[in-house]
PAVEXLO-334264 format. One record per residue: residue in one letter; z, y, x of N, C-alpha, C in turn. Coordinates in steps of 0.001 Angstrom, whole numbers, plus 500000, padded with zeros to 6 digits. Example, Ala and Ser with C-alpha at 12.3 -4.5 7.8 and 13.67 -1.06 7.14 Angstrom:
# PAVEXLO-334264
a507800494310513190507800495500512300507800496700513200;s507080497750512850507140498940513670507870500030512900;
END
This chain:
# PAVEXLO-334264
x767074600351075315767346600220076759767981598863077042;x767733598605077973768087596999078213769447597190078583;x770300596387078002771936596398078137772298596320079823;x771705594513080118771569595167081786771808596021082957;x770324596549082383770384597985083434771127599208082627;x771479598955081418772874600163081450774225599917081906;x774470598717081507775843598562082485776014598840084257;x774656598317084827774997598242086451774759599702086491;x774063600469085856773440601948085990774969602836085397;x775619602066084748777255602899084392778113602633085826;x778051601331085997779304600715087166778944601995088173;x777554601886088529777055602828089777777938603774089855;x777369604767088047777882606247088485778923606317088422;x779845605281088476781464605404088517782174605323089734;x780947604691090984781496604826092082780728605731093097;x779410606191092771778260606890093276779146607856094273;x779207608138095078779912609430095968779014610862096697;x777691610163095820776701611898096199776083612407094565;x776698613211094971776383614211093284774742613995092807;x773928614659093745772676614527093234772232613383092486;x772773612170093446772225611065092837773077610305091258;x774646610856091439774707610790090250773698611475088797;x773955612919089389772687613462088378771248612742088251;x770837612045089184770016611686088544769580610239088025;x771019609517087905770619608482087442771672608610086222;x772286609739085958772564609974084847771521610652083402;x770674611131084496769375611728083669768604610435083195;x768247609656083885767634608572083346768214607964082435;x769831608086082406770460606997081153770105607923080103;x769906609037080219770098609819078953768606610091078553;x767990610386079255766117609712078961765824608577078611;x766629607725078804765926606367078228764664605993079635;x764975606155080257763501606004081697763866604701082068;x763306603758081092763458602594081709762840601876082909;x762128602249083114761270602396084341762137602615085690;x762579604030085792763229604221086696764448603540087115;x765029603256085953766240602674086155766049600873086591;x764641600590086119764353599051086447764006599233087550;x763937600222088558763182600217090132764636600533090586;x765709601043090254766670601337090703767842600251090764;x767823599375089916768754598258089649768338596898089331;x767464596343089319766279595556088562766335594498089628;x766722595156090739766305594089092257767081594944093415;x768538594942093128769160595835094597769529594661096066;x769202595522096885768738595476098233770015593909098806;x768931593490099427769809592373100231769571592245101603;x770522591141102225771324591084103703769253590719103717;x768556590748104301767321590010105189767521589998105923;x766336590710106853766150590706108343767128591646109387;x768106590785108875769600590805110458770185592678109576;x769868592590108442770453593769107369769897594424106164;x769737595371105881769364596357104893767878596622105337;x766998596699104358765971597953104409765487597893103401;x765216599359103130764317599472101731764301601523101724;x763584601817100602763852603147100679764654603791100039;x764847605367100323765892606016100454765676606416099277;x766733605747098396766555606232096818767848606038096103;x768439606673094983769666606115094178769688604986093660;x770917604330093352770934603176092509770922601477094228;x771246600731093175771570599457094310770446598912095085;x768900599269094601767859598716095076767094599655096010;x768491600991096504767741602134097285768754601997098602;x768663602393099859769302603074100716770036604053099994;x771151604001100261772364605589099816773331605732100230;x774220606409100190775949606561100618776278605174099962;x776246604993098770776998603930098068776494602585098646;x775418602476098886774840600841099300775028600932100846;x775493602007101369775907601666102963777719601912102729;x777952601949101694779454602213102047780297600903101738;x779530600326100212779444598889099920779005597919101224;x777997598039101763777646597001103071779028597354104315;x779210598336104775780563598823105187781559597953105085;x782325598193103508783506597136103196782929595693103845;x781917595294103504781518593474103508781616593908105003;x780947594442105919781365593957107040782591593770107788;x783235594669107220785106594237107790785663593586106936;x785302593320105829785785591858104963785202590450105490;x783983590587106253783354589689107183784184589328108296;x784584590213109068785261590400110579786452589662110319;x787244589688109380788729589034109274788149587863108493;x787035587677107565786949586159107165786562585652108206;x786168585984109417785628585205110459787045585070111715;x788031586364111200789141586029112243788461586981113342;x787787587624113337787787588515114681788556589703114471;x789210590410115673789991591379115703789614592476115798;x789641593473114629788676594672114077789499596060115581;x790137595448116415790989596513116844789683596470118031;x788786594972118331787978594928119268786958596008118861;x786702596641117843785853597964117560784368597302116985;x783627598564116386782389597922115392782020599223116432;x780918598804117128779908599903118121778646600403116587;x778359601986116447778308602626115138777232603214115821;x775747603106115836774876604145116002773860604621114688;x772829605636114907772316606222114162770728606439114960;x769427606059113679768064607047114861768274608422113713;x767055609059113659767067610424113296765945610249111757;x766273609098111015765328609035110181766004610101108984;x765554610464107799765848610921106534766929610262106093;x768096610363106086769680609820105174770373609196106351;x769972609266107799770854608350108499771887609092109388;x772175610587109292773323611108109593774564610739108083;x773698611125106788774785610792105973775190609378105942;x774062608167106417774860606974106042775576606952107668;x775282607565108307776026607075109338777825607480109427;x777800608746108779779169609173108072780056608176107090;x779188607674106462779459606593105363780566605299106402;x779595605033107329779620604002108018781177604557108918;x781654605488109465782815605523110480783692606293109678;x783724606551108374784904606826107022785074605447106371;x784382604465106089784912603379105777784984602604106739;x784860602254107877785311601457108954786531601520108872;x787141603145109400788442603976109544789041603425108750;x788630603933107373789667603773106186790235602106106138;x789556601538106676789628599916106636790449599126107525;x790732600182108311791694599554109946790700599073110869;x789125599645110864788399598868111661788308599656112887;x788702599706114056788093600950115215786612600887115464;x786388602098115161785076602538115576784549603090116954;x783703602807117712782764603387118758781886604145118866;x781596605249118852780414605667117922779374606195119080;x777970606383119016777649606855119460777190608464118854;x777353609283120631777693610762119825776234611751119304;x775328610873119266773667611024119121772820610507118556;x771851610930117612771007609385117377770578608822118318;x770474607708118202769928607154119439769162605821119401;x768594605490120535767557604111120434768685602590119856;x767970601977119163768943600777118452769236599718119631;x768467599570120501768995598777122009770545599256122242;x770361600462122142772326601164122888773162599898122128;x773002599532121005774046599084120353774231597692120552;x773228596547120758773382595440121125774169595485123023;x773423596356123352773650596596124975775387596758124789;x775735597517124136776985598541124235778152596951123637;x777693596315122544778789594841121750778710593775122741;x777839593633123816778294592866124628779138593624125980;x778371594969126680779821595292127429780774595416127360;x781119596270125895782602596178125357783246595663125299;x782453593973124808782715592722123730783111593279122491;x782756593821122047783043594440120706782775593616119354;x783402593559118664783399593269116945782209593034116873;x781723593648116599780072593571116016779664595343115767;x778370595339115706777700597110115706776719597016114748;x776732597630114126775616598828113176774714599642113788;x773353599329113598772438600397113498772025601033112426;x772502602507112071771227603020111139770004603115111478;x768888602544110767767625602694111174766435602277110608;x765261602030109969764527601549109815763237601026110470;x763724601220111833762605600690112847761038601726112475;x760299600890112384759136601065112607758186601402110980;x759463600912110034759184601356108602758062602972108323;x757753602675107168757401604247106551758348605197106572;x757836606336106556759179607720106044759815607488105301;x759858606622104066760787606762103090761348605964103039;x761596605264104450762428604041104523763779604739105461;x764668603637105148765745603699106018766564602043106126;x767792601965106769768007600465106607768784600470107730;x769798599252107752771197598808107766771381597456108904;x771529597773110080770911596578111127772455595748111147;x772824595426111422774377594250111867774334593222112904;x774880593339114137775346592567115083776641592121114816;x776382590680115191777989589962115494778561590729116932;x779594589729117307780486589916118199779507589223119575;x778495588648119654777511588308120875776956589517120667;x776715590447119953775578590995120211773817590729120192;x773969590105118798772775589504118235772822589465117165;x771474589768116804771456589841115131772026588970114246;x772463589447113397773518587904112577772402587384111224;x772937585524111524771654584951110989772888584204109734;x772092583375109194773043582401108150773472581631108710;x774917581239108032775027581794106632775971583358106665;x776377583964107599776591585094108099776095586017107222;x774999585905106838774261587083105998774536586348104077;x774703585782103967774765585688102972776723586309102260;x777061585501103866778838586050103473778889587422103352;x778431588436104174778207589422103999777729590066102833;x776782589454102158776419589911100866777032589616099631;x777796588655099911778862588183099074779843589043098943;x780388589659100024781419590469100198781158592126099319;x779585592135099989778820593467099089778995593646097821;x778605593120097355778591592188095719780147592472094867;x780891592004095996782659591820095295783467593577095928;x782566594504096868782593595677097056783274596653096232;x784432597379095817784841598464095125785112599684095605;x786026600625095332786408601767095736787137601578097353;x787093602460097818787572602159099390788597603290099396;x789483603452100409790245604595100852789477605114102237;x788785606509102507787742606301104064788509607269104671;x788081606839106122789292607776107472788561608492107788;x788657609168108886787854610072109531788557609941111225;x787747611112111864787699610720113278788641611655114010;x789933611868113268791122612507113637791559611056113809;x791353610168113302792111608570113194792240608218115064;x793365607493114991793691607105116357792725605877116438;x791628605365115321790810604148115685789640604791116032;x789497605731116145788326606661116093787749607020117933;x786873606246118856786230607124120145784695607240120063;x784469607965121045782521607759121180782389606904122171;x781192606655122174780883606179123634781019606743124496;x781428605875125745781591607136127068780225607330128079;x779999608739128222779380608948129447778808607477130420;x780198607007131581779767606109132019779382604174131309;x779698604239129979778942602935129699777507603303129187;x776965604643128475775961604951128627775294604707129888;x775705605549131020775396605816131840774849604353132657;x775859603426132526775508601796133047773962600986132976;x773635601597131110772276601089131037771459601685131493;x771572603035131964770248603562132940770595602697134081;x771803602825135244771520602585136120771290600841136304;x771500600141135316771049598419135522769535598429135154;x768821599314134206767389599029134499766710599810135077;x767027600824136135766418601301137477766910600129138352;x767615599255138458767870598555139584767067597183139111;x766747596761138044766078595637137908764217595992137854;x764160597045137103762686597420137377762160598527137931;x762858599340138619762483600679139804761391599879140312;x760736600973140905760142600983142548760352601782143929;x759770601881144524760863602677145674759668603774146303;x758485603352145296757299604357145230756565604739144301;x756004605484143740755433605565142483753921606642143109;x752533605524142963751230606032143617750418605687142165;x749514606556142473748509606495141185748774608220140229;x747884608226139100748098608938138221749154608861137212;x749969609646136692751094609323135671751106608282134619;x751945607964134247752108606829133239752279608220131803;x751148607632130730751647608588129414752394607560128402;x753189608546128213754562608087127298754549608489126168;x754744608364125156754814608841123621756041608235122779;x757017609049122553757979608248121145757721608077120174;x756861608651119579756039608485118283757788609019117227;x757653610160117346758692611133116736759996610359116669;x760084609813117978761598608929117261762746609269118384;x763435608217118407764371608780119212764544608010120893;x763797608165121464763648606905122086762997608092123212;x762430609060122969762253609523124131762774610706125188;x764202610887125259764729611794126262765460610740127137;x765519609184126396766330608264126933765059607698128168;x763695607346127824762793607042128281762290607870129822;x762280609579129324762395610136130204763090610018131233;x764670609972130930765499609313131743765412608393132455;x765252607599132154764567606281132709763362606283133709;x762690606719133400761087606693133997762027607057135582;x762461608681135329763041609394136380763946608537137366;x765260607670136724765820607035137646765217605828138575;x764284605194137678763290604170137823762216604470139372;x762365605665139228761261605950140082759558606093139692;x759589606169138374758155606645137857757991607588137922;x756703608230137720755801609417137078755399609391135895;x755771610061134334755886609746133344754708611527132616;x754065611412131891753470612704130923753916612301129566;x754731613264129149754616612634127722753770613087126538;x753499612635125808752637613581124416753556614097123392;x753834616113123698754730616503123462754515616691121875;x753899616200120849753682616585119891754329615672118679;x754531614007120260754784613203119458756851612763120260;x757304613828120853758755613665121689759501613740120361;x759857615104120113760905615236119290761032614426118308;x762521614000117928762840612998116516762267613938115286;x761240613469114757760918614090113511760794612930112083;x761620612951111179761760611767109896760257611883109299;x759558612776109500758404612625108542757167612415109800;x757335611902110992756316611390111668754827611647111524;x754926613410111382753658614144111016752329613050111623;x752227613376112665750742613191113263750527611693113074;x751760610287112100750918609599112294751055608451110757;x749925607850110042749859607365109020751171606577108822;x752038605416109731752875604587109932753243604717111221;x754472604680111366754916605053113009755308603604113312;x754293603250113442754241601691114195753114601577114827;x753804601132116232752167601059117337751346600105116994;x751324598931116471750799597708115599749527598746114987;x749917599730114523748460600077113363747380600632114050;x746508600452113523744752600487114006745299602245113964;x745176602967115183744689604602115490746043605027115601;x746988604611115992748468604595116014748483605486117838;x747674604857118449747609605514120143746699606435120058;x745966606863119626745030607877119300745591609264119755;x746412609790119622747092610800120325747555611096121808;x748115609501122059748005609225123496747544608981124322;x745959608116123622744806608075124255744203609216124891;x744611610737123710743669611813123998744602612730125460;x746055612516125446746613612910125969746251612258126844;x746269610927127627746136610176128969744968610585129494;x743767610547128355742442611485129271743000612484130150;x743037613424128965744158614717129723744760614513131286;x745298614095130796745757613939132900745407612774134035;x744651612280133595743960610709133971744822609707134238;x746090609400133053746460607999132822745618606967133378;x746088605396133411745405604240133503746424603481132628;x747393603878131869748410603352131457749160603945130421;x749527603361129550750049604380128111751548603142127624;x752488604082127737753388603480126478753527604186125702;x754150603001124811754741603330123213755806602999122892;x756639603934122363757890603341121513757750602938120157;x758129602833119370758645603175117694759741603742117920;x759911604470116359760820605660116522762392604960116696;x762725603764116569763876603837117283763747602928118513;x762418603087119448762670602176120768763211601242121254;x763127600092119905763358598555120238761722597743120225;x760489598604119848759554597748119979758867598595121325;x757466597826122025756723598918123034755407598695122130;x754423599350122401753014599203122361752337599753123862;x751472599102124737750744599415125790749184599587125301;x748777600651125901747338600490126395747035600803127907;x746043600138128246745243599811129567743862600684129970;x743201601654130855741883601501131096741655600874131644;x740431599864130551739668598734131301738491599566132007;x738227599329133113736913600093133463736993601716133086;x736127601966132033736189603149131147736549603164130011;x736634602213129521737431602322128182738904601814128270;x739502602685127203741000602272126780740929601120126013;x741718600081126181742058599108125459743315598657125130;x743876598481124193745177598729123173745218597055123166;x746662597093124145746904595386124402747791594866122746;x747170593350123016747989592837121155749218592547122153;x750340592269120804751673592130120976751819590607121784;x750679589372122176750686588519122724750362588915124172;x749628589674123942748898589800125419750472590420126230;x751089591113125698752294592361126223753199591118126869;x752917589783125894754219588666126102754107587932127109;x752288587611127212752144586780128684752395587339130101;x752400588510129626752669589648130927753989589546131511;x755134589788130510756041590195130787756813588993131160;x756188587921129844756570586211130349756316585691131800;x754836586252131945754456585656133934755246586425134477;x755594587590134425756949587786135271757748587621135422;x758620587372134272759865586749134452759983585864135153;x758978584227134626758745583181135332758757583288136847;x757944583862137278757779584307138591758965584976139657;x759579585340138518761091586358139567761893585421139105;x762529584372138306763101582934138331762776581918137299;x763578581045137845763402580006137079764482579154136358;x765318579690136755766670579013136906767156579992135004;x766877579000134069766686579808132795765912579402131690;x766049579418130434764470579406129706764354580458129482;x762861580137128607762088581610127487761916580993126294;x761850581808125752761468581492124138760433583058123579;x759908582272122341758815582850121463758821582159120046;x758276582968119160758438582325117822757071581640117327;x757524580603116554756212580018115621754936580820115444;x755071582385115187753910582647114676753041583457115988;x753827583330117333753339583422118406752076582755119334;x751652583523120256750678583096121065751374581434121932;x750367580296121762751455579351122428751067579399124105;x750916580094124521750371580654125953751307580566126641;x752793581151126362753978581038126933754202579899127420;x754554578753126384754685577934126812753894576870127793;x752552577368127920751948576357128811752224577290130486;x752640578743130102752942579156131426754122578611131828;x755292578111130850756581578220131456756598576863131523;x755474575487131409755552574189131694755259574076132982;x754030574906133163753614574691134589754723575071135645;x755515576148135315756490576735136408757921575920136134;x758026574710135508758917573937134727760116574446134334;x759614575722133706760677576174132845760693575757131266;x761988575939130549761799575035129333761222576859128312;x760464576121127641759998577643126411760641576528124939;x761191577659124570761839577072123134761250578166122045;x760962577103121325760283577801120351760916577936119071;x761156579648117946762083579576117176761213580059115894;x761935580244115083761336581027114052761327582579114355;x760846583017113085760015584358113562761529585436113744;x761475586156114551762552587197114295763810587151115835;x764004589200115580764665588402117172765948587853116516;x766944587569115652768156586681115279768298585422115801;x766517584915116103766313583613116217766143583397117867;x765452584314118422764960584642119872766278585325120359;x767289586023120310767816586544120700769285585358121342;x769145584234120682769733583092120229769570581891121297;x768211582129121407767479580993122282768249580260123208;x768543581072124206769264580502125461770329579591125523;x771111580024124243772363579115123877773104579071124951;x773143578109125671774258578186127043773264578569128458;x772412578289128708771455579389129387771128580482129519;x770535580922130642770179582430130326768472582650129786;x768749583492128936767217583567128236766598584596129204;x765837584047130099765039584601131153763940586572130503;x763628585717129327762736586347128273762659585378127035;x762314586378126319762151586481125066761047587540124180;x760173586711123196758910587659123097758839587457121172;x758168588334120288757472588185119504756394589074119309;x755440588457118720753843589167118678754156591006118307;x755121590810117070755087591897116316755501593531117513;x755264593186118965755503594532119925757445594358120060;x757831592967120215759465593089120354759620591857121487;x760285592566122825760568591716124097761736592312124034;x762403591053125331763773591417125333763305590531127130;x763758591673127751763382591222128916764476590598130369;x765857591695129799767429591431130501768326591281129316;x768643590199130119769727589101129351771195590697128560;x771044591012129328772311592387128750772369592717127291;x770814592603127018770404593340125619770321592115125460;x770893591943123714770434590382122820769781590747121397;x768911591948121660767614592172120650766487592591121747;x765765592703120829764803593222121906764888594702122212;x763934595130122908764486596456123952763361597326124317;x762672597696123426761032599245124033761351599609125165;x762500599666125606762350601096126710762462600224128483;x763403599109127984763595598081129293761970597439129159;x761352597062128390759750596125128546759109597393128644;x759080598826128848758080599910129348758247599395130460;x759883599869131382759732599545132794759223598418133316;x759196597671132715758895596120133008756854596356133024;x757149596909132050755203597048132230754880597686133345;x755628599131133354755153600032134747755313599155135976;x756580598200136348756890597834137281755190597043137839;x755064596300136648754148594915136519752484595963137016;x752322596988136343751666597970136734751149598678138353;x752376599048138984752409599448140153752121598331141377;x752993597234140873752557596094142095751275595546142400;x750934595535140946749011595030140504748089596286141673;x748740597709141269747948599021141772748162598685143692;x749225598248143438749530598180145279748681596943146089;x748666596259144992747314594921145421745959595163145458;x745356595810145055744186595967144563743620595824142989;x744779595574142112744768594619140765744749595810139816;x744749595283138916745022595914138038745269595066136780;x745944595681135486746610594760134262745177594012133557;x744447594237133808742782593656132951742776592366133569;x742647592896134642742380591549135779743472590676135804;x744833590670135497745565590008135755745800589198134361;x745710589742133302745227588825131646744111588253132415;x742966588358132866741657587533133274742290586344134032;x742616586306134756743852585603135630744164584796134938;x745412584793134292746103584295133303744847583101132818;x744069583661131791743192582865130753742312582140131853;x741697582250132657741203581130133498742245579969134173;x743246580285134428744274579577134727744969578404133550;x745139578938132349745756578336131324744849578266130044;x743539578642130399742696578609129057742736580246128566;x741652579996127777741568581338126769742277581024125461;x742829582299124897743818582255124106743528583758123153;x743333583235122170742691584778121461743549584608120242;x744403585795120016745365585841119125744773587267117935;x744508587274116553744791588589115939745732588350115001;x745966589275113452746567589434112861745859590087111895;x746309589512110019745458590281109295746890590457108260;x747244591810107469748191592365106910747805592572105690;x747978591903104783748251592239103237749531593275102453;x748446594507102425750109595170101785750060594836100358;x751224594842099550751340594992098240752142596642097816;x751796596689096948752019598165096416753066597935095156;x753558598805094794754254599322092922755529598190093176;x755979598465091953757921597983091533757415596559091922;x756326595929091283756368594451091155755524593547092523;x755353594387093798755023594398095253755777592886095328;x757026592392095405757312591085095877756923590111095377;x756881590504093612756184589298092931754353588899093382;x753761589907093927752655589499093653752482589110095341;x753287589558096275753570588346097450753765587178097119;x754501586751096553754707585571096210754447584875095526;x753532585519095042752358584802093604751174584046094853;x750764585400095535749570584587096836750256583497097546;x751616583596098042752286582141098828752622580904097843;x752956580888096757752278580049095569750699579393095764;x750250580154095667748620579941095851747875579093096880;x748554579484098417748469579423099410749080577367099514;x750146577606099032750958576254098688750057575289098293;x749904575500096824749096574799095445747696574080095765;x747259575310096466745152574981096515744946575652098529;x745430575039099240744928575796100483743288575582100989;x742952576601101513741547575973101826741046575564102577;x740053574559102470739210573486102911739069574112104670;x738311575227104938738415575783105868738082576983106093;x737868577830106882738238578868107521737309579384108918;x736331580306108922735868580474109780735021579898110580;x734530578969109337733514578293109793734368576303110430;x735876576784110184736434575583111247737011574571109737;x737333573171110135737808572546109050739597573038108858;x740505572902108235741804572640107829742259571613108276;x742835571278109136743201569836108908744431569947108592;x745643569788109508746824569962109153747484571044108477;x748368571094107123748600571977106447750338571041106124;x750981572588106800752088572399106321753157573660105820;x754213573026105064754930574175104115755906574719105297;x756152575606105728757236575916106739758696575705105678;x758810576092104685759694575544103754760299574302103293;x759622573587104163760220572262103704760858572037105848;x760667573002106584761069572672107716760008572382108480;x759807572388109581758894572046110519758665571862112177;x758589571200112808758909570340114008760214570807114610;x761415570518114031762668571109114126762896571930113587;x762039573017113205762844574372112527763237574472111390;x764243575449111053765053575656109615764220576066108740;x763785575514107646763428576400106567762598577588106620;x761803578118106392761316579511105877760056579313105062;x759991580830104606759352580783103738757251581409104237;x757116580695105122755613580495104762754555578744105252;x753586579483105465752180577705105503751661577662107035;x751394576420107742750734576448109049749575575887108541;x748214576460108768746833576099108464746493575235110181;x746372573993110486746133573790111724744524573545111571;x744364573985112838742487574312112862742219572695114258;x743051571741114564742575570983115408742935571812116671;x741845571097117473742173571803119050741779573055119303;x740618573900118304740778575037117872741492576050118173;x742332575793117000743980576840117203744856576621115940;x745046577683115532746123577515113751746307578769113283;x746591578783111904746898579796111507747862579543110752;x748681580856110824750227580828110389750486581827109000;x750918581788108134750808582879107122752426583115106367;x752502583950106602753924584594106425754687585837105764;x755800586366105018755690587138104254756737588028105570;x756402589804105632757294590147106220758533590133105697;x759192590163107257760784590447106626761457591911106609;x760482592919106570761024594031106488760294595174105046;x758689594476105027758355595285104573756798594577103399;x756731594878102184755784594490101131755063593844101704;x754721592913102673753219592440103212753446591418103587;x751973590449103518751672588928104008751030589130105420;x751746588415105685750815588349107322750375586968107786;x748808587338108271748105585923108437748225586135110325;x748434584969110895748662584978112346747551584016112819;x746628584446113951745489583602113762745851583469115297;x745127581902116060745092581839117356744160580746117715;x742905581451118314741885580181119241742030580185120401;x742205578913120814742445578440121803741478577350122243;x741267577423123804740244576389124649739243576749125246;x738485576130126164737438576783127236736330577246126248;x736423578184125508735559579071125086734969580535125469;x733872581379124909733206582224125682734569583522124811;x734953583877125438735798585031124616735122586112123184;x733720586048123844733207586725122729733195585385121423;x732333584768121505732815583563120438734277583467119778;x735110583521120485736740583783120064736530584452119207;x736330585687119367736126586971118659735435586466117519;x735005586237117516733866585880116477734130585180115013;x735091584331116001735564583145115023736879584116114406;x737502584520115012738851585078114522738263586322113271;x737418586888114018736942587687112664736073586985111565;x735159585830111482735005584957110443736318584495109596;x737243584303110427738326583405109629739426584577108733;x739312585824109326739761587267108691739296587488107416;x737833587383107468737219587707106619737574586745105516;x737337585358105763737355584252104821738882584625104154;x739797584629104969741289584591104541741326586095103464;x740682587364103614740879588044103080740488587641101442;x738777586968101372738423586855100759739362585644099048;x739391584620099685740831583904099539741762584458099185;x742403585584099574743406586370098828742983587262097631;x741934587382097752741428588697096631741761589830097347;x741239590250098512741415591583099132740394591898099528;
END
C-alpha cells in the first residue's frame, strides 16, 4: 500500500465525524483497496469555481461532514485574516440535494463554535437568497450548499465575500490554505446567542423588489409553463409569478425538491431533451412560453413557440434579450459578458453607448464587472443572468420575470419573442452561437482533459469547418487584458472564433463556437455543425 495514501487515509479517520464513513475507509485500509483509497485521497477537492464541488463520497477528494467542516474553519480563519467582523454574520443556506442538510449542520456548528454569527436560512432554498440576503444585511460573507446544476451524486460548497459575490483570487487560494492547516474544532449549536434565521420580512423584500421591477398590471394570453426540474426553486417561483402578476402551470412531476431528479438524465436545462417534459406539459394547456430553473434556481432555460414548433432558446440568445432590455430601460450603467460569449452584446450596448466589459468566464468575474458602476446586466452562455443589481450572482427566478415581462409587452404589440431575435440579427448582423461538450469519465477524468488541452496547445488545427485558423491564442498566457486561464481562442477571421475551455465545475471540455456576418442563417448552421464535427473528430470523440 502506498505509504501516502495510508497516512492521509489514518489523519482522516482520526478526525472523520460520521461513523459510516469511518467504517468505510477503515475497510479499505484493512483490504488493501488501493484503488479506493487512491479515488478518495489521491486528489482531494479544491477552492475552484467560487468553492467546492465534487461527489458525495468519504475521504478529502469527496463532499462530507469533514471536508465541509474543514472548509468551515478556513472560512472564519479567512474573515479575521481579512479583518472583517464575524459578529457582521456568515448568511448559511442549503438546496435539497443528497448530504446538504448534514453539511449544512456542519456549516452553523462550526461557524458557532468559532465565534462566527450565523443567519440561516430556515429552508432549502434557491442559492440567489444568499447573495441577495450578504448585501442587505451587509453581512460577512454566505455559504451555499449546493451543487447547482451537477449530477445526483454531486454536491458542493459555494462562498461569498462581504459584497456578495463570488470570491475570486487570491481569496480562494487563502481559503484553501486555511483548509489544508484545518484541525479539530469545538462546534456550537443554535441555542448560541450567535445563532438567528432569516426573517420573514427580508425574505419577504425579494419578492416584493422583483414584482415591482418586472410585474405587469395585466397578464393576457395562455399561461406561462414553469418547471423546477426537482429543485428548489419552485414554491419561490410560484410566489413570484403570483405577486408579479403572471399566470404560471407548472409541471407537477418536475415541482417537488427531489436529490435523485427522476424524470431527468442531468438536471441541467443546457442538455439536449432536458424540456421535454415541459414541452409535453405546455401542449397541455397551450403555453407559448416555458421556463426553467435548475434545481437550485440560479440558472433559467426558455423555450418559445415559433409558429408551431417549440424552440429551446441557447444561453446567448436568453442574453441578447434580456441585454436589449436592460439597455433600453437605461443607460446610465454598463453590461458585461464573458470571453466565451456571444459578442452580440456588445455591439448592442455600443450602439446605445453603453460600455460592455468583457470578463472571463464565470459569474466571480461578471458579478464584478461594474466596479464603481452599476452593472445594468450581466450574462453568460452557460443559462446564468443577473439582471438587478441587488443580486451579485446570477439569479433563474429574477431573468424568468424578466423573460415573462419581455414576453407580455411583445404579446401586447403584436410581437412576439421569435420576431424580436429576428429584429435583433437584422439590426446588428446574424450571430449564430453553439456549443460542443466533451465529457471525460473514471478516477483519471482530469488527466485526460488535460492531455486534449496539451494537444490543443502543441498542434492546433489548420482549420475547421471548412474555414482557415488564423489567429490562435493560449488564454494562459493572458489575453486582450484578461487574467490568465486555462484554455485556446481558435480565431476564424471575420467569420467568428472558437473558444475551448475546461469546465469549472464538472469533467468536461467545452468548445464555444460563434459565426458571425450577413450570412443566410441556414449556412450558419451549417458551418457550426461542420466545425462540431471537425472539432469532435480532432479530439478523438
Amino acid at each position: 500500500m502506498s505509504e501516502e495514501l495510508l497516512v492521509a487515509a489514518q489523519a482522516w479517520l482520526a478526525e472523520d465525524p460520521d461513523e459510516q464513513s469511518r467504517k468505510e475507509i477503515q475497510r479499505f485500509i484493512d483490504e488493501n483497496n488501493i484503488a479506493e483509497l487512491h479515488k478518495r485521497f489521491f486528489a482531494p477537492l479544491t477552492f475552484g469555481t467560487a468553492g467546492l464541488r465534487g461527489p458525495v463520497m468519504s475521504g478529502a477528494a469527496g463532499m462530507n461532514r469533514l471536508t465541509v467542516r474543514r472548509a468551515t474553519q478556513a472560512v472564519a480563519a479567512w474573515l479575521a485574516h481579512e479583518g472583517i467582523d464575524p459578529t457582521k454574520g456568515v448568511i448559511v443556506g442549503r438546496d435539497a440535494r443528497h448530504g446538504s442538510a448534514e453539511f449544512n449542520e456542519e456549516v452553523v456548528a462550526t461557524l458557532i463554535g468559532l465565534g462566527v454569527r450565523v443567519i440561516e436560512m430556515p429552508s432549502p432554498a434557491p442559492t440567489p437568497f444568499v447573495p441577495y440576503l450578504v448585501r442587505r444585511l451587509e453581512a460577512a460573507a454566505g455559504i451555499m450548499v449546493t451543487a447547482s446544476h451537477n449530477p445526483k451524486q454531486d454536491n458542493g460548497y459555494k462562498l461569498y465575500d462581504w459584497t456578495g459575490t463570488q470570491i475570486i483570487p487570491p481569496h480562494d487560494k487563502t481559503v484553501e490554505a486555511f483548509m489544508d492547516a484545518a484541525g479539530p474544532v469545538t462546534l456550537g449549536d443554535r441555542s448560541s446567542s450567535l445563532y438567528q434565521e432569516v426573517s420573514v420580512a427580508d425574505l419577504e423584500s425579494y419578492y416584493t423588489l422583483l414584482a415591482s421591477r418586472f410585474g405587469v398590471d395585466s397578464f393576457e394570453g395562455p399561461p406561462i409553463t414553469y418547471t423546477a426540474f426537482h429543485g428548489v426553486g419552485g414554491q419561490h417561483m410560484v410566489r413570484l409569478f403570483e405577486n408579479a402578476g403572471y399566470q404560471a402551470s407548472v409541471v407537477q412531476e418536475q415541482f417537488s425538491p427531489d436529490p435523485e431528479f427522476p424524470s431527468l438524465p442531468f438536471p441541467n436545462p443546457e442538455e439536449l431533451g432536458a424540456l421535454n417534459s415541459a414541452i409535453a406539459h405546455a401542449d397541455s394547456v397551450g403555453s407559448r412560453l416555458i421556463l426553467a430553473n435548475d434545481p437550485d434556481a440560479d440558472r433559467l432555460g426558455v423555450a418559445i413557440r415559433d409558429e408551431a414548433q417549440w424552440r429551446v432558446l441557447k444561453g446567448d440568445e436568453i442574453g441578447w434579450l434580456l441585454g436589449h432590455r436592460a439597455i433600453q430601460e437605461s443607460t446610465e450603467g454598463v453590461v458585461a459578458t464573458t470571453i466565451v460569449s456571444s459578442t452580440l452584446l456588445a455591439k448592442i450596448a455600443a450602439k446605445a453607448g453603453v460600455e460592455c466589459r468583457i470578463t472571463l468566464t464565470g459569474f466571480k468575474w461578471i458579478g464584478r464587472a461594474g466596479g464603481d458602476e452599476e452593472l445594468l446586466f450581466g450574462y453568460e452562455e452557460a443559462l446564468g443572468y443577473a439582471v438587478d443589481a441587488h443580486v451579485g450572482d446570477k439569479d433563474g427566478m429574477s431573468a424568468a420575470l424578466a423573460i415573462a415581462q419581455i414576453d407580455q409587452h411583445l404579446a401586447a404589440n403584436g410581437k412576439n419573442i421569435a420576431k424580436l431575435l429576428d429584429e435583433i440579427a437584422n439590426e446588428y448582423g446574424l450571430h449564430i452561437t453553439d456549443q460542443l461538450s466533451i465529457r471525460f469519465n473514471g478516477d483519471d477524468s482530469q488527466s485526460q482533459l488535460q492531455e486534449k488541452m496539451n494537444q490543443l496547445r502543441t498542434s492546433p488545427p489548420a482549420s475547421v469547418g471548412g474555414l482557415p485558423v488564423g489567429e490562435v491564442a493560449d488564454l494562459a498566457e493572458g489575453f486582450r487584458g484578461l487574467s490568465p486561464t486555462n484554455g485556446m481562442w481558435l480565431g476564424l477571421g471575420a467569420a467568428g472564433r472558437i473558444v475551448v475551455r475546461p469546465s469549472g465545475t464538472e469533467p468536461k471540455l467545452k468548445v464555444y463556437i460563434e459565426i458571425v456576418g450577413e450570412v443566410a442563417r441556414d449556412a450558419a448552421t451549417e458551418t457550426i455543425s461542420a466545425i462540431k464535427t471537425d472539432m469532435s473528430v480532432y479530439f478523438g470523440v
